[in-house]
N, C-alpha and C positions, 0 to 999 in steps of 0.2 A: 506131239499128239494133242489135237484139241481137247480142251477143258469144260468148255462152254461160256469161260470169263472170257470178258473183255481188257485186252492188253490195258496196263494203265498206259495213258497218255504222255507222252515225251515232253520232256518242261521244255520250256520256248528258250532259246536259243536269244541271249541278249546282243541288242547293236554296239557299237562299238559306244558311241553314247550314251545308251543306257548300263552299259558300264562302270564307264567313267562314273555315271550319277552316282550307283550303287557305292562305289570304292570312297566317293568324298560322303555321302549322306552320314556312311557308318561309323565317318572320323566325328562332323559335325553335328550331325543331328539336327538340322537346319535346311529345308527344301530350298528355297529360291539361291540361298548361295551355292548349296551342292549344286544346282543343275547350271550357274553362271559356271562355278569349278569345271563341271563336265563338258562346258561348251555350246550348251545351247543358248539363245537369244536371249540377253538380260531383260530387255523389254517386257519378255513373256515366260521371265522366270517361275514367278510363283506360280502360275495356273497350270505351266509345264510340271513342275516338280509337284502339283495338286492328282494332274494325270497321273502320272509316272507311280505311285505311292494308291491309286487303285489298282494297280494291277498286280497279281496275284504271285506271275513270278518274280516279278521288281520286290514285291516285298518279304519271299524267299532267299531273295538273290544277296536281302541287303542284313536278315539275320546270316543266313551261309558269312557273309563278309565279316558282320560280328563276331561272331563267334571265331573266324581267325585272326582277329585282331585280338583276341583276348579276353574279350566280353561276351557271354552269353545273353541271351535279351530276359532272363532273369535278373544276371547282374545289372544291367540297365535297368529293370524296372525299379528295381530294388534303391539302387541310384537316384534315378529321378525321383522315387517316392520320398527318399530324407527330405530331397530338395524339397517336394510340395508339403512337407510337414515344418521344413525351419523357421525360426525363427529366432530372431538375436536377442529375446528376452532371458532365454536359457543360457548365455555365452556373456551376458553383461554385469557389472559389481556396481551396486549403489553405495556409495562412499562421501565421504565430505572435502572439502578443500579450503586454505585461506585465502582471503585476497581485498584489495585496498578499496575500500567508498571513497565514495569524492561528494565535499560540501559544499554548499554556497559558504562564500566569506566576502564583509567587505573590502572592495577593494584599497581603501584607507589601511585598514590594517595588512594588507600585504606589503603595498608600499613603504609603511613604518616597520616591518620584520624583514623585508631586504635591506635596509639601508642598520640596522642593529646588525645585519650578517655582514655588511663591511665593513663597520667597526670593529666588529670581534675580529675578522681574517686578518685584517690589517696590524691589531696587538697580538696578534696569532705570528705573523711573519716577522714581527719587531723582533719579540724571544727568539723566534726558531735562529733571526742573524746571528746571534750573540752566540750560539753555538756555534759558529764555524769558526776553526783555529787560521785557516788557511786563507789570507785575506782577496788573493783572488774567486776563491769560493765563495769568498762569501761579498763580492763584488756583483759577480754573475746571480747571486741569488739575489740578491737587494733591488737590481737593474729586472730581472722577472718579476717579482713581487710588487715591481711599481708599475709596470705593465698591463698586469694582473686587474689592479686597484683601479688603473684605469680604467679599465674596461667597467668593471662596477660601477664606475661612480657613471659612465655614460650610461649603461642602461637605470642607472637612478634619477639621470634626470629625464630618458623617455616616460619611466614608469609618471614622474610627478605631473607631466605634461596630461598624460591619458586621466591621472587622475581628476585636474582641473577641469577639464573640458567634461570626465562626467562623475561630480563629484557621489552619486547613489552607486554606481557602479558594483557589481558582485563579481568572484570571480571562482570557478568551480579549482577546490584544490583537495589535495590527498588529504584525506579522515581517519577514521579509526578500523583497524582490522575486523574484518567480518568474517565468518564461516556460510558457506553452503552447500547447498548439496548436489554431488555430481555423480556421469553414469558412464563408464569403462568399459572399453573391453575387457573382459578377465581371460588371459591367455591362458592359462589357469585353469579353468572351467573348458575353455579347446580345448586343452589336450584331451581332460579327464573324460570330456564327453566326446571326442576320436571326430571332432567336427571343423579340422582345419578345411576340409575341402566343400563345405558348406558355403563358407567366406570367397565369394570372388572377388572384391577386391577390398582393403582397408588405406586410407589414406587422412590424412594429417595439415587440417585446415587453418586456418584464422579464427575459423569459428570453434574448434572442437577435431576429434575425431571423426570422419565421414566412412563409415561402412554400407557397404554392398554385399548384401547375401543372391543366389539365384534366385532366379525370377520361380517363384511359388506357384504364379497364376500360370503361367507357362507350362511349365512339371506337371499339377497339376491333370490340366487338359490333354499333356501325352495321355496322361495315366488312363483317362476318361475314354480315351478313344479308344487304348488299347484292348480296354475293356468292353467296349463295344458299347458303351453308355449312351451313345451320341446315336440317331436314328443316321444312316449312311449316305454321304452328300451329292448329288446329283451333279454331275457334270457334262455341256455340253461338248462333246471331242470332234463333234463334225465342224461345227459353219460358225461356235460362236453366238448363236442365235440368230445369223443370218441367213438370208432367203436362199437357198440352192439355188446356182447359176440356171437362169433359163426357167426357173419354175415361177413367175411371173405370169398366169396365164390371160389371154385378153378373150376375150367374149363379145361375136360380132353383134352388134344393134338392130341389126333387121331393119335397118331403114326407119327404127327408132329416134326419135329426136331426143 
């Protein structure tokens, strides 16, 4: 029996590609690769997946999908929003640490403290022979220990050589232990503040520890849009901003010069 309402509207019936979009966007949350995923032209990813994401059942299509994957677009927002709040100030330990300066010394006096360390090794290895009972033992170690010796005494007489040639000569060597101050991850602090999945990546440089949290500015600008904060972006879906085939029109001269 009529009502006098008008039926609601039947939701649009998605192509087999805009499918596919729906089913990767909800994994990734990333336009231009979801729409490469689903098979449209990488070339015109992103403007496709810019399309795709006005339209109204597409982006029913792609909460419906959310939320059987597990996620509600509450938990999503909710999500994204840690992201656009983190930061690794909360998650890090300012602490101290030791570690070795290094001075200028003359090179004169380096010269004369290496060749005092082959004298000492040398009445170092005298005594240690005299401990051995076993006289092939102590054969074998006499025959290393001259070996040894030499080798010093050859780098003692490069060292003398470098000297002459530059007698001011300085030479940076280990100093005295220092303290300063350094900045950690506190895993510690993850746990307590439940923000291991904040951290995308942590890794372990020459320089230090190299952390990666999500992109903030990213998150963020979901968040912005979801919100409808943003005025709503114009897209051409006809021609591109070019001229419709044929619509080029010519205007006769009349015999006009």
């Amino acid at each position: 029996m009529p009502t006098g309402q008008a039926d609601a509207p039947k939701p649009k019936k998605l192509t087999g590609l805009q499918q596919r979009f729906v089913e990767a966007y909800a994994r990734i949350w990333k336009g231009a690769p979801a729409a490469v995923l689903a098979g449209y032209a990488e070339g015109s990813a992103k403007q496709t997946a810019r399309n795709l994401l006005q339209l109204e059942h597409i982006q029913a299509a792609i909460v419906e999908e959310a939320a059987r994957l597990g996620m509600t677009v509450d938990e999503a927002t909710v999500r994204m929003s840690e992201w656009g709040r983190v930061t690794v100030d909360d998650l890090m330990t300012l602490g101290e640490e030791e570690y070795t300066t290094y001075v200028d010394k003359p090179f004169r006096e380096v010269v004369e403290e290496f060749y005092e360390n082959i004298v000492f090794e040398q009445e170092l290895a005298i005594r240690q022979e005299i401990l051995f009972t076993d006289k092939k033992e102590q054969k074998r170690f006499r025959n290393k220990q001259q070996e040894l010796h030499l080798k010093r005494l050859l780098e003692y007489e490069r060292l003398k050589m470098e000297l002459e040639k530059e007698p001011n000569k300085v030479r940076q060597v280990p100093g005295p232990k220092a303290v300063r101050e350094v900045v950690r991850l506190d895993l510690v602090k993850v746990y307590k503040h439940k923000a291991g999945h904040l951290i995308k990546k942590v890794k372990e440089t020459r320089y230090g520890l190299e952390i990666e949290t999500h992109d903030a500015k990213d998150a963020t600008d979901k968040i912005l849009k979801l919100h409808g904060a943003y005025a709503p972006e114009k897209h051409d879906v006809t021609t591109n901003g070019k001229d419709l085939p044929g619509s080029n029109i010519m205007m006769p001269d009349n015999g006009r010069d």
